[in-house]
PyMOL Python script that loads the backbone (N, CA, C, O; Angstrom):
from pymol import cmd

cmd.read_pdbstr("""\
ATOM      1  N   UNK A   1      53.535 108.689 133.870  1.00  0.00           N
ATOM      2  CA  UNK A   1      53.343 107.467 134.608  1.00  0.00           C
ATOM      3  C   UNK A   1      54.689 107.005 135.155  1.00  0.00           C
ATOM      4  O   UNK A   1      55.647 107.096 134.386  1.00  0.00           O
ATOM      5  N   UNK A   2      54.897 106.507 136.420  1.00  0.00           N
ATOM      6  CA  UNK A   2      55.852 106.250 136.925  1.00  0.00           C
ATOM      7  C   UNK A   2      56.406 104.849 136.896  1.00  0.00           C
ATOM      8  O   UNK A   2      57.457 104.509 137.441  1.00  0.00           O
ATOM      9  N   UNK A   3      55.489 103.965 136.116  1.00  0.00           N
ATOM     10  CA  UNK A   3      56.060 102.576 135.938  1.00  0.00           C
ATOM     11  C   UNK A   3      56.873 102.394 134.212  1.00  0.00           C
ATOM     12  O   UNK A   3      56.680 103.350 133.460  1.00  0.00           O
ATOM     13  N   UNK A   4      57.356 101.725 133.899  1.00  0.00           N
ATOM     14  CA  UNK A   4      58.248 101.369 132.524  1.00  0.00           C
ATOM     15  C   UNK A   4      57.246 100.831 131.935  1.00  0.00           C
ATOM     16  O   UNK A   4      56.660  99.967 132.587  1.00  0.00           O
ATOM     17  N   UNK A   5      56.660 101.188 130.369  1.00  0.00           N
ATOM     18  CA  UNK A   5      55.585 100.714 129.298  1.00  0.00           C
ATOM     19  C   UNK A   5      56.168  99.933 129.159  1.00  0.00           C
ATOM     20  O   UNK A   5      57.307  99.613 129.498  1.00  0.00           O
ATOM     21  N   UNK A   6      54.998  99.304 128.326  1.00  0.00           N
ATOM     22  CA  UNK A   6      55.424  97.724 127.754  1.00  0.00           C
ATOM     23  C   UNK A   6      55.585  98.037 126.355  1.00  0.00           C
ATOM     24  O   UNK A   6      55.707  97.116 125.547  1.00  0.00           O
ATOM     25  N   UNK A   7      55.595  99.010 126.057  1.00  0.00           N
ATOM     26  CA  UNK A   7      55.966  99.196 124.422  1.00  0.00           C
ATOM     27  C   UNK A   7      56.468 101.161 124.477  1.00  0.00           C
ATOM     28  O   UNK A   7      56.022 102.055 125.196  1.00  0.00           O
ATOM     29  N   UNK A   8      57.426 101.195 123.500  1.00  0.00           N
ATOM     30  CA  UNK A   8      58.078 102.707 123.361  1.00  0.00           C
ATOM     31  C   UNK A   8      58.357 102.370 121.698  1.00  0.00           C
ATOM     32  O   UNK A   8      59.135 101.559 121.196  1.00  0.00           O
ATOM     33  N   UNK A   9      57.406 103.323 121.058  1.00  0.00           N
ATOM     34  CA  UNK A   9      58.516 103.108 119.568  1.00  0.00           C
ATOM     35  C   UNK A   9      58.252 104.370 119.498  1.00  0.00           C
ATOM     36  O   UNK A   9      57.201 104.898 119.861  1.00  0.00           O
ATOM     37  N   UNK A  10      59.544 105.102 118.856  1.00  0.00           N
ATOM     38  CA  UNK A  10      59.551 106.317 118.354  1.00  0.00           C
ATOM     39  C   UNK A  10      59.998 105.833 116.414  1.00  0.00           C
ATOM     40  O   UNK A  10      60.523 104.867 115.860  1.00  0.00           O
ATOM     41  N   UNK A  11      59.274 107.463 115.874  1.00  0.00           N
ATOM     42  CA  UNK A  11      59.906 106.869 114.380  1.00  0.00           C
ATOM     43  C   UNK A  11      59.524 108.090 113.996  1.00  0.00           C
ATOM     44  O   UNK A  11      58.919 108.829 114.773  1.00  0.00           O
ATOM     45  N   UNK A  12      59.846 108.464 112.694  1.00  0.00           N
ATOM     46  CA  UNK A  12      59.843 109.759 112.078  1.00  0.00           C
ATOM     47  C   UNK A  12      58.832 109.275 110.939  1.00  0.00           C
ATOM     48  O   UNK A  12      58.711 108.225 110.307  1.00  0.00           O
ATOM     49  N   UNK A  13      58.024 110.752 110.958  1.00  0.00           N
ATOM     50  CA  UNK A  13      56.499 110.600 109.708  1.00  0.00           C
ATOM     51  C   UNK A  13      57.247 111.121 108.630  1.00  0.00           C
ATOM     52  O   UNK A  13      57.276 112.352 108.646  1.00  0.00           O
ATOM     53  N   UNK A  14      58.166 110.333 107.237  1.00  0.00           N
ATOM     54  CA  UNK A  14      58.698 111.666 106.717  1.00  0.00           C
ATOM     55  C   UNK A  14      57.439 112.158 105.485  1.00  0.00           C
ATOM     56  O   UNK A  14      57.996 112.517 104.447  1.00  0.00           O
ATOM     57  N   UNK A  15      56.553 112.204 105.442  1.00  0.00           N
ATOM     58  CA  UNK A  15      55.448 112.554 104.834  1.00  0.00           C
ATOM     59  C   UNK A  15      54.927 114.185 105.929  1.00  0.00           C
ATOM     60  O   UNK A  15      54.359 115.271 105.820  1.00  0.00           O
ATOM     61  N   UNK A  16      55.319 113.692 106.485  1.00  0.00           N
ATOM     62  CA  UNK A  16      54.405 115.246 107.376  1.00  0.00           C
ATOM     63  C   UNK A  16      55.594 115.760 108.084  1.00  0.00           C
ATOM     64  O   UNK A  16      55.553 116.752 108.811  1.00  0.00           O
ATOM     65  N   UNK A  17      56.971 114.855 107.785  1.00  0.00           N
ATOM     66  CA  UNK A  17      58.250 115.609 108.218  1.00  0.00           C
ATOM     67  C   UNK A  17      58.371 115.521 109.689  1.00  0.00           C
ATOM     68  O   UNK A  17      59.266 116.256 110.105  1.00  0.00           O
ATOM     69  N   UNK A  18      57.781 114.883 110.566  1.00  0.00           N
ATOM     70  CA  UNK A  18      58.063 115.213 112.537  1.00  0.00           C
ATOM     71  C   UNK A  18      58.115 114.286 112.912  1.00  0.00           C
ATOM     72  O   UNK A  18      57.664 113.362 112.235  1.00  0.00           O
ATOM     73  N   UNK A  19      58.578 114.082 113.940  1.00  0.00           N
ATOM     74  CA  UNK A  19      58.983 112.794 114.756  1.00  0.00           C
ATOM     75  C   UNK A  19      57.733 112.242 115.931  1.00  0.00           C
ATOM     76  O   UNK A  19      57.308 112.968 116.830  1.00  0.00           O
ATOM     77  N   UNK A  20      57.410 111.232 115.762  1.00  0.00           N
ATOM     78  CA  UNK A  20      56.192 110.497 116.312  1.00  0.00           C
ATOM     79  C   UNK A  20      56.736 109.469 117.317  1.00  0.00           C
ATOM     80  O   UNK A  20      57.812 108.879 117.226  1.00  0.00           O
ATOM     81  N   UNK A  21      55.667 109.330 118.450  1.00  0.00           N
ATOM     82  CA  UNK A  21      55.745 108.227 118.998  1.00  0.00           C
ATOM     83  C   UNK A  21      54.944 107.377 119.452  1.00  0.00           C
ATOM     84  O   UNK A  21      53.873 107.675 118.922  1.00  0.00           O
ATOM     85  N   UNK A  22      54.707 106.071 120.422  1.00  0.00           N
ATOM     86  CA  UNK A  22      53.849 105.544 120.754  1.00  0.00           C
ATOM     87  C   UNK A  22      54.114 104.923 122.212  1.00  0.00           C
ATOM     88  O   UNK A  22      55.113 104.222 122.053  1.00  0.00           O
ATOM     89  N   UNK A  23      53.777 104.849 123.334  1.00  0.00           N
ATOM     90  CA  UNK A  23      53.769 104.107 124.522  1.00  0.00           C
ATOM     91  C   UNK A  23      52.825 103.732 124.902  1.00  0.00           C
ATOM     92  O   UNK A  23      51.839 104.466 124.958  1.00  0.00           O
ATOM     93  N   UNK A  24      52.794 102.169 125.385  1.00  0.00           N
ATOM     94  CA  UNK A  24      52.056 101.688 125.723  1.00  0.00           C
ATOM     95  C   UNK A  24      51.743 100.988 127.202  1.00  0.00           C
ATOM     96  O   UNK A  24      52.222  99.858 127.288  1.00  0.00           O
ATOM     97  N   UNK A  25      50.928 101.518 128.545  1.00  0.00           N
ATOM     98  CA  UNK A  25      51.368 100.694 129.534  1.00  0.00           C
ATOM     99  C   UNK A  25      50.292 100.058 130.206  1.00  0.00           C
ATOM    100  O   UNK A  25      49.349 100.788 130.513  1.00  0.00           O
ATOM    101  N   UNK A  26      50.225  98.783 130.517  1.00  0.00           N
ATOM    102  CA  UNK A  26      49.026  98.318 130.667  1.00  0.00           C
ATOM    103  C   UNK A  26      49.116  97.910 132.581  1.00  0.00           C
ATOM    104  O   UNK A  26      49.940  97.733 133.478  1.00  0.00           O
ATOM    105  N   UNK A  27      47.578  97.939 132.318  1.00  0.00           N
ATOM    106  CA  UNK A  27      46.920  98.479 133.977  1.00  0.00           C
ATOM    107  C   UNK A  27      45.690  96.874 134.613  1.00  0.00           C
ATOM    108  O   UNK A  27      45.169  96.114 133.796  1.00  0.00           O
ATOM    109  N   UNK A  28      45.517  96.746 136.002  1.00  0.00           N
ATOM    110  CA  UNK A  28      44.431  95.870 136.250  1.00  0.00           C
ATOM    111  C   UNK A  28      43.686  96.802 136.756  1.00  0.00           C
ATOM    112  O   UNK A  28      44.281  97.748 137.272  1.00  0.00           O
ATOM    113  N   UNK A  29      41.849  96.805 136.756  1.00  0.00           N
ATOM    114  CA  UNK A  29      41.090  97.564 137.742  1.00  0.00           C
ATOM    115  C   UNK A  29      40.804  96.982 139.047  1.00  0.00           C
ATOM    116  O   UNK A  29      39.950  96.123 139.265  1.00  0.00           O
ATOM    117  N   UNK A  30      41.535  97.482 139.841  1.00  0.00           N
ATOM    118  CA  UNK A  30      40.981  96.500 141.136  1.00  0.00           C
ATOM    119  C   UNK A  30      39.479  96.347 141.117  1.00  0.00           C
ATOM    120  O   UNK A  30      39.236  95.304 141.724  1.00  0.00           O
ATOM    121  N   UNK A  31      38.341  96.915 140.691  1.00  0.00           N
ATOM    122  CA  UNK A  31      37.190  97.040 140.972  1.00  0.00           C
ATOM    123  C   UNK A  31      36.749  95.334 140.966  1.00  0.00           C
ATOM    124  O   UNK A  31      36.569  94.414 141.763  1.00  0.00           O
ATOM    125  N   UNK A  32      36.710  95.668 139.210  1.00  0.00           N
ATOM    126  CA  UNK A  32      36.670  94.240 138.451  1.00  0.00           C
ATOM    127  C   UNK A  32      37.483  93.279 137.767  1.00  0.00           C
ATOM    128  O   UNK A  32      36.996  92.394 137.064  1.00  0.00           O
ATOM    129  N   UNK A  33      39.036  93.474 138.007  1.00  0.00           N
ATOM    130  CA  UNK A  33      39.972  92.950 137.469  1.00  0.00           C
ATOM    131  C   UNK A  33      40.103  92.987 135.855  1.00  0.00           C
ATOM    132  O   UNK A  33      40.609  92.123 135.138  1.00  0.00           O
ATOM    133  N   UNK A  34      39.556  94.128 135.501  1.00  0.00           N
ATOM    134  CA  UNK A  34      39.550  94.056 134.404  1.00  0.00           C
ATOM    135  C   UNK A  34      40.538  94.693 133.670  1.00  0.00           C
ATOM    136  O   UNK A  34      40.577  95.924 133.676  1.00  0.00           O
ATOM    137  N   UNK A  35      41.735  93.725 132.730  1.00  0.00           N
ATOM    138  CA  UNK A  35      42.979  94.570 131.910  1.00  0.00           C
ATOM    139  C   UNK A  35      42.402  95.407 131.150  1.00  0.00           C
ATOM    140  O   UNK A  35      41.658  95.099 130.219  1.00  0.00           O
ATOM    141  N   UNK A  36      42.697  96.521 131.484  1.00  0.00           N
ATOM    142  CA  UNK A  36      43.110  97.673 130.456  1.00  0.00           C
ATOM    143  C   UNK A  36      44.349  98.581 130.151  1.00  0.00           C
ATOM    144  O   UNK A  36      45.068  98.594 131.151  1.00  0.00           O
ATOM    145  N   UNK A  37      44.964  99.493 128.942  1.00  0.00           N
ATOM    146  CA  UNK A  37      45.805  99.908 128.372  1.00  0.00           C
ATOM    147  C   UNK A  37      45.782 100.899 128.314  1.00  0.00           C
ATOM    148  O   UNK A  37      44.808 101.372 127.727  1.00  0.00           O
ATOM    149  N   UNK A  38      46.948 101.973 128.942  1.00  0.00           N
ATOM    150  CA  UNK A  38      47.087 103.268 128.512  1.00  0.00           C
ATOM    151  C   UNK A  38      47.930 103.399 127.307  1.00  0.00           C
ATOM    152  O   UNK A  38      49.049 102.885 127.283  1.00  0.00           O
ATOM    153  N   UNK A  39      47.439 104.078 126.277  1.00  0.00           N
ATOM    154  CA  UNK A  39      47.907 104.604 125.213  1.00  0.00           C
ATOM    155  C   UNK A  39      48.720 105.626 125.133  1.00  0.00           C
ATOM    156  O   UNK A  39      48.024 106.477 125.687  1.00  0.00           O
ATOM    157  N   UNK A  40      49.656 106.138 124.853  1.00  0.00           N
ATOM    158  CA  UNK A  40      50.111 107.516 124.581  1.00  0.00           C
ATOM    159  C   UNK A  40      50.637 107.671 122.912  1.00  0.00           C
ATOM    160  O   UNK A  40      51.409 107.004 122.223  1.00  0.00           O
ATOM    161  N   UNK A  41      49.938 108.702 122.693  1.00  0.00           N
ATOM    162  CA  UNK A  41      50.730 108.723 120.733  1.00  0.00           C
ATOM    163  C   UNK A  41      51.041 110.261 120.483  1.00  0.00           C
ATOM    164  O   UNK A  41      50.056 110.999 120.498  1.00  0.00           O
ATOM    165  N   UNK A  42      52.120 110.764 120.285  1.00  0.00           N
ATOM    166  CA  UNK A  42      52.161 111.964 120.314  1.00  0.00           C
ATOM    167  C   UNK A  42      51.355 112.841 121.448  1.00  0.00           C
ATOM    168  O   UNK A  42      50.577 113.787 121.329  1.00  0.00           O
ATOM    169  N   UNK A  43      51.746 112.299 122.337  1.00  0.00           N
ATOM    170  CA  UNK A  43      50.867 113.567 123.566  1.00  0.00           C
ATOM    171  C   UNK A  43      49.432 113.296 123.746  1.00  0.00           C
ATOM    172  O   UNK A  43      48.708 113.866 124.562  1.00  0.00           O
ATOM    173  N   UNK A  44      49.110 112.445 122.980  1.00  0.00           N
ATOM    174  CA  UNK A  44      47.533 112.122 122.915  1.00  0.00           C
ATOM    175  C   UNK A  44      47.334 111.419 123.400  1.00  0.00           C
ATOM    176  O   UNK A  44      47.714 110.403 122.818  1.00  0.00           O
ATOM    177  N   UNK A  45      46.606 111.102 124.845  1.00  0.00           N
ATOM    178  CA  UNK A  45      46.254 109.980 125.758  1.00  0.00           C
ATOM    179  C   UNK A  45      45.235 109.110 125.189  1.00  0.00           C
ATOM    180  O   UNK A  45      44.401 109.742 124.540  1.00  0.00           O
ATOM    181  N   UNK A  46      45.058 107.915 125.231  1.00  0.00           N
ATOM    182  CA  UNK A  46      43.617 107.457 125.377  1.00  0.00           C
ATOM    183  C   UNK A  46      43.696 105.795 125.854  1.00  0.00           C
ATOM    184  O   UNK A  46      44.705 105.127 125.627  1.00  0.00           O
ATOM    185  N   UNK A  47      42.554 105.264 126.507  1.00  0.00           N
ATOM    186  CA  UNK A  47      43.009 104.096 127.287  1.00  0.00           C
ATOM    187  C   UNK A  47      42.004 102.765 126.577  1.00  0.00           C
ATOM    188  O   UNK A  47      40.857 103.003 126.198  1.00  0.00           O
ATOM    189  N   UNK A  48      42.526 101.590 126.489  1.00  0.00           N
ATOM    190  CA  UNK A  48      41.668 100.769 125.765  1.00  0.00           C
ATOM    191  C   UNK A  48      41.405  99.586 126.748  1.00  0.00           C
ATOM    192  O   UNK A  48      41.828  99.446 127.895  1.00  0.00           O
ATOM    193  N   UNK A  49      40.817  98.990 126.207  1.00  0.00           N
ATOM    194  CA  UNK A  49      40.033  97.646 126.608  1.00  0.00           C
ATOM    195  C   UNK A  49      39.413  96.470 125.766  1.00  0.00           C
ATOM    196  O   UNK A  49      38.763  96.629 124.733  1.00  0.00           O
ATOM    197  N   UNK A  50      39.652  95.498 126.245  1.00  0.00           N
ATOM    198  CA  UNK A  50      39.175  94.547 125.198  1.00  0.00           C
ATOM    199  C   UNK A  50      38.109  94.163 126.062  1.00  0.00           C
ATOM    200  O   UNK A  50      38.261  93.645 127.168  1.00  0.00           O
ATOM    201  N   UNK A  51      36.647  94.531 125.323  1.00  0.00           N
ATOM    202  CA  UNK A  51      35.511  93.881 125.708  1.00  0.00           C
ATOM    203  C   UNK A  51      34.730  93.451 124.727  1.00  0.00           C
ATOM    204  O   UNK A  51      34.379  94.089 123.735  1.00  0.00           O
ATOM    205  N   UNK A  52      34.277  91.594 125.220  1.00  0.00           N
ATOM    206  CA  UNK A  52      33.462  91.306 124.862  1.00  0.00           C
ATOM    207  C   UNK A  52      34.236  90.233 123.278  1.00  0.00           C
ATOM    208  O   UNK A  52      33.580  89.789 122.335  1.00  0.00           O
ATOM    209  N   UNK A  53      35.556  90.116 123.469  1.00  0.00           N
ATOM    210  CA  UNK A  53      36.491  89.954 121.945  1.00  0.00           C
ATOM    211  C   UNK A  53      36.863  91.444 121.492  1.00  0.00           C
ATOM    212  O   UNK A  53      38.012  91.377 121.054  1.00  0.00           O
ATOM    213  N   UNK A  54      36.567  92.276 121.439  1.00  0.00           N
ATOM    214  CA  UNK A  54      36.792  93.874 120.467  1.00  0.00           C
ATOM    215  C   UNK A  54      37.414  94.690 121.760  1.00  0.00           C
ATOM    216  O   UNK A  54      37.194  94.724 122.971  1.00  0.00           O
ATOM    217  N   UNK A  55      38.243  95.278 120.903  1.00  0.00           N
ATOM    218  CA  UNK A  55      39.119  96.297 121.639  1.00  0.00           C
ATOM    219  C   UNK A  55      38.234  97.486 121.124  1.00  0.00           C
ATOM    220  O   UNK A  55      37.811  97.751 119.998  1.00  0.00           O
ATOM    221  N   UNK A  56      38.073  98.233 122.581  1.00  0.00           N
ATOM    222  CA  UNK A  56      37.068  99.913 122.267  1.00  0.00           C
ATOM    223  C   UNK A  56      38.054 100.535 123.208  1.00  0.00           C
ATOM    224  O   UNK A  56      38.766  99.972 124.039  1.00  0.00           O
ATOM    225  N   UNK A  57      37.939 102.000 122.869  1.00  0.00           N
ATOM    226  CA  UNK A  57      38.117 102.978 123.539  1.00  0.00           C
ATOM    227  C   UNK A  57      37.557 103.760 124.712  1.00  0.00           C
ATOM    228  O   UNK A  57      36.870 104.776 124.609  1.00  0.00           O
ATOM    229  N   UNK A  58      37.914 103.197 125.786  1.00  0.00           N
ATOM    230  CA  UNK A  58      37.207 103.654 126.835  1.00  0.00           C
ATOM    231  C   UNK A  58      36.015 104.752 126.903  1.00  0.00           C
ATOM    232  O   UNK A  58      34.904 104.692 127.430  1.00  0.00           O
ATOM    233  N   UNK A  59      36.708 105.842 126.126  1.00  0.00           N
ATOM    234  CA  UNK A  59      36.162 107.476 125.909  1.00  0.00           C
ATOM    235  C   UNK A  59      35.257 107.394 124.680  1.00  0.00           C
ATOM    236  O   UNK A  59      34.799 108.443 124.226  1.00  0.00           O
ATOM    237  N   UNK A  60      34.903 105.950 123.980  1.00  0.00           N
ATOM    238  CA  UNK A  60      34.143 106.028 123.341  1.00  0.00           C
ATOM    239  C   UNK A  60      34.281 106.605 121.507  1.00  0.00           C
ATOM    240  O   UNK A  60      33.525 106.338 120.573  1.00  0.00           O
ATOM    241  N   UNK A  61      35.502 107.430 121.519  1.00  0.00           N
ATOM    242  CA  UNK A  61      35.706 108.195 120.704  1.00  0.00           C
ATOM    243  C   UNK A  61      36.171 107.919 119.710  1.00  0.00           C
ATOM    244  O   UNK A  61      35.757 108.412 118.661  1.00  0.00           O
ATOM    245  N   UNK A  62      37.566 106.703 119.776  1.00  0.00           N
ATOM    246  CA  UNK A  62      37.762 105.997 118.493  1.00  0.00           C
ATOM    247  C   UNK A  62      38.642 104.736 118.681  1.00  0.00           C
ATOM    248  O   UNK A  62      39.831 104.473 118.859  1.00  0.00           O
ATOM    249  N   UNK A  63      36.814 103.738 118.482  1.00  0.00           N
ATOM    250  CA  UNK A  63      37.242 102.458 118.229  1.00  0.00           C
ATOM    251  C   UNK A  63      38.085 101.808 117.142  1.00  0.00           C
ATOM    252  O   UNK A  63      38.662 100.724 117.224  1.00  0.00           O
ATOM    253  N   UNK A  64      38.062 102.657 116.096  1.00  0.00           N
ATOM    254  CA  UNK A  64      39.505 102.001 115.208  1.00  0.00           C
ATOM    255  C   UNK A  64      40.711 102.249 115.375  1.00  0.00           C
ATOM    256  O   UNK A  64      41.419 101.386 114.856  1.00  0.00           O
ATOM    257  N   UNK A  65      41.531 103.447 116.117  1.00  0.00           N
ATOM    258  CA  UNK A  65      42.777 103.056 116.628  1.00  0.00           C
ATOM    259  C   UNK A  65      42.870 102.186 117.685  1.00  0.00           C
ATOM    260  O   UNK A  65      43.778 101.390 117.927  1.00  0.00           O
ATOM    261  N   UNK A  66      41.712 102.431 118.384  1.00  0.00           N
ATOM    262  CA  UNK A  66      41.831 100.885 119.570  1.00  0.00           C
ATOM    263  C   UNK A  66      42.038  99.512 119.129  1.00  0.00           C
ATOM    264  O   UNK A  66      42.869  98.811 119.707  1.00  0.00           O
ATOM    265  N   UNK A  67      41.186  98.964 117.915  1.00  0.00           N
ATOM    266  CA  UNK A  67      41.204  97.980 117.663  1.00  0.00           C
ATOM    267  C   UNK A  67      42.168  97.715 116.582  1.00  0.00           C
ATOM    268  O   UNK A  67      42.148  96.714 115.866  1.00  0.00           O
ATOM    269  N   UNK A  68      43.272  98.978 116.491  1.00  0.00           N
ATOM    270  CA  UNK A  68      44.952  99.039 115.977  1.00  0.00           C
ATOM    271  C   UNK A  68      45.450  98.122 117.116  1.00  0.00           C
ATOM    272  O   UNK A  68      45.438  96.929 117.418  1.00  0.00           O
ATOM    273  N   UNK A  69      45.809  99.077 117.499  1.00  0.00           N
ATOM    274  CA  UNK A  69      46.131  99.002 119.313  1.00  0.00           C
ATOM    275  C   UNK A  69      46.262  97.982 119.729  1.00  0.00           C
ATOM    276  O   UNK A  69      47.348  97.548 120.114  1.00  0.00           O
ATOM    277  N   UNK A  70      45.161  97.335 119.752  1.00  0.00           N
ATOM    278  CA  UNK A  70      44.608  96.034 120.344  1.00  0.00           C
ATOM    279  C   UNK A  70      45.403  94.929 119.330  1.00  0.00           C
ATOM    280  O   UNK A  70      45.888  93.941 119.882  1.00  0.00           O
ATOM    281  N   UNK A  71      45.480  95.004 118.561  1.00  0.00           N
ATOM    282  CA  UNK A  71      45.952  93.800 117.744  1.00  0.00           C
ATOM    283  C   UNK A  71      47.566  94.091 117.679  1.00  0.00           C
ATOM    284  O   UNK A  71      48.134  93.235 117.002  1.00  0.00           O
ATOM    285  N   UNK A  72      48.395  95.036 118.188  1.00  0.00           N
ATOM    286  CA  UNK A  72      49.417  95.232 118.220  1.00  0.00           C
ATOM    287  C   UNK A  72      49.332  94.634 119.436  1.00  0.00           C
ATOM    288  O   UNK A  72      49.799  93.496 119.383  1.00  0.00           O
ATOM    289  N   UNK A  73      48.858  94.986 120.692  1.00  0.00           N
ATOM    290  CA  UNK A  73      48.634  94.079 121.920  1.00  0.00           C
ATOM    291  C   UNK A  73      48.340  92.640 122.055  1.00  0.00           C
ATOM    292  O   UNK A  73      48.529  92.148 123.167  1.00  0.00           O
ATOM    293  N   UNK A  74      47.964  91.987 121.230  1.00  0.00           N
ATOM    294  CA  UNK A  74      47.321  90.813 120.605  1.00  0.00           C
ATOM    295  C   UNK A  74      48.838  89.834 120.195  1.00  0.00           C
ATOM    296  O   UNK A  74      49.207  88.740 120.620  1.00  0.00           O
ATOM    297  N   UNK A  75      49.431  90.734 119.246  1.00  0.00           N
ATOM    298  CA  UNK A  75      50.325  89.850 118.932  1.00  0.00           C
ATOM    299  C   UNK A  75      51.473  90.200 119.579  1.00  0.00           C
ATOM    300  O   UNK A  75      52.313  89.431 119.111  1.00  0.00           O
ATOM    301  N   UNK A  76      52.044  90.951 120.431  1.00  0.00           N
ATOM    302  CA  UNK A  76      52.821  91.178 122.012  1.00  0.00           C
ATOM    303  C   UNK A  76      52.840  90.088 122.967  1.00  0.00           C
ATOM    304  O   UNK A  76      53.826  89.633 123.547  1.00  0.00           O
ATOM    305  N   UNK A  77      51.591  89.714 123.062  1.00  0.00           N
ATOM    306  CA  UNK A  77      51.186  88.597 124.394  1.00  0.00           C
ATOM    307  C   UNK A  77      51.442  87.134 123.728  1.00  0.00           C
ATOM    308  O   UNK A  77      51.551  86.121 124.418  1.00  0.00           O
ATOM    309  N   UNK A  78      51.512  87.138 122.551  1.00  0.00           N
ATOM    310  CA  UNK A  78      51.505  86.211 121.229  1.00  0.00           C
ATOM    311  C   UNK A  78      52.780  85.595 121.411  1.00  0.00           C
ATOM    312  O   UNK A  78      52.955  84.439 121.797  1.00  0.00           O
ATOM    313  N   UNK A  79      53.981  86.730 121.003  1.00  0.00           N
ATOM    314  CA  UNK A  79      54.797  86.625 121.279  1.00  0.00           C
ATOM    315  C   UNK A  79      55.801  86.290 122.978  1.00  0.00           C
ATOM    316  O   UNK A  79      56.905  85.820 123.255  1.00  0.00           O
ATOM    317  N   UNK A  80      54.923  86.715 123.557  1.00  0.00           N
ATOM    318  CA  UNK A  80      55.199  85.999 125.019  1.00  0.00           C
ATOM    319  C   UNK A  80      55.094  85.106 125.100  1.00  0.00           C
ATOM    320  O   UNK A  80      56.108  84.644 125.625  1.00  0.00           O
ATOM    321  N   UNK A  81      54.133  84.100 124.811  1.00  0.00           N
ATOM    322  CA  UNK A  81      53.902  82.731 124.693  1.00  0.00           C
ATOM    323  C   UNK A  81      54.450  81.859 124.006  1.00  0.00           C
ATOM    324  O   UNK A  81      54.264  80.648 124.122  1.00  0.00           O
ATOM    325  N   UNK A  82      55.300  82.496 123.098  1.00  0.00           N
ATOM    326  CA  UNK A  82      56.350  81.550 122.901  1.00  0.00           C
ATOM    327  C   UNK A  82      57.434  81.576 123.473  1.00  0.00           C
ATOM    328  O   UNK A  82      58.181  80.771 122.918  1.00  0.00           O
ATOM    329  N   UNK A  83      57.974  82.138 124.391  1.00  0.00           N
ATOM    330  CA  UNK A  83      59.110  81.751 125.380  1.00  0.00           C
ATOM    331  C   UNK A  83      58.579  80.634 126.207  1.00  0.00           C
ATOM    332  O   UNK A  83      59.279  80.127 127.083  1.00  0.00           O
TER     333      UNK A  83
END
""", "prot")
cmd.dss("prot")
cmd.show_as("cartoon", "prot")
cmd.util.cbc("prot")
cmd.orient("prot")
């Protein structure tokens, strides 16, 4: 992606010994204006959304790292609001 995420953490698993990461960059749909989030975690794409109150996984596949995700996103915007 050619724009700067709104989140980069890298950190080391030392349980499984390798170095991990996470980026996060968030998107509008022109369709329906609806915010959604690209994920990246180790090479592993997947894009979220908060619908309805609950953060899901677009692809359907797994709503509990989304609704990780989401509450790491949650308290990001959290923290914006207090400036």
């Amino acid at each position: 992606m050619d724009q700067k995420p709104l989140f980069t953490v890298n950190w080391t698993d030392f349980i499984a010994r390798k170095d991990r990461s996470l980026k996060i960059w968030g998107n509008v749909d022109k369709t329906d204006s609806q915010v959604y989030y690209t994920c990246v975690i180790d090479q592993r794409q997947m894009v979220i959304t908060n619908f309805d109150g609950r953060w899901v996984d677009n692809s359907g596949k797994d709503n509990e790292l989304a609704g990780k995700l989401g509450h790491l996103l949650d308290g990001y915007e959290f923290l914006l609001d207090l400036k």
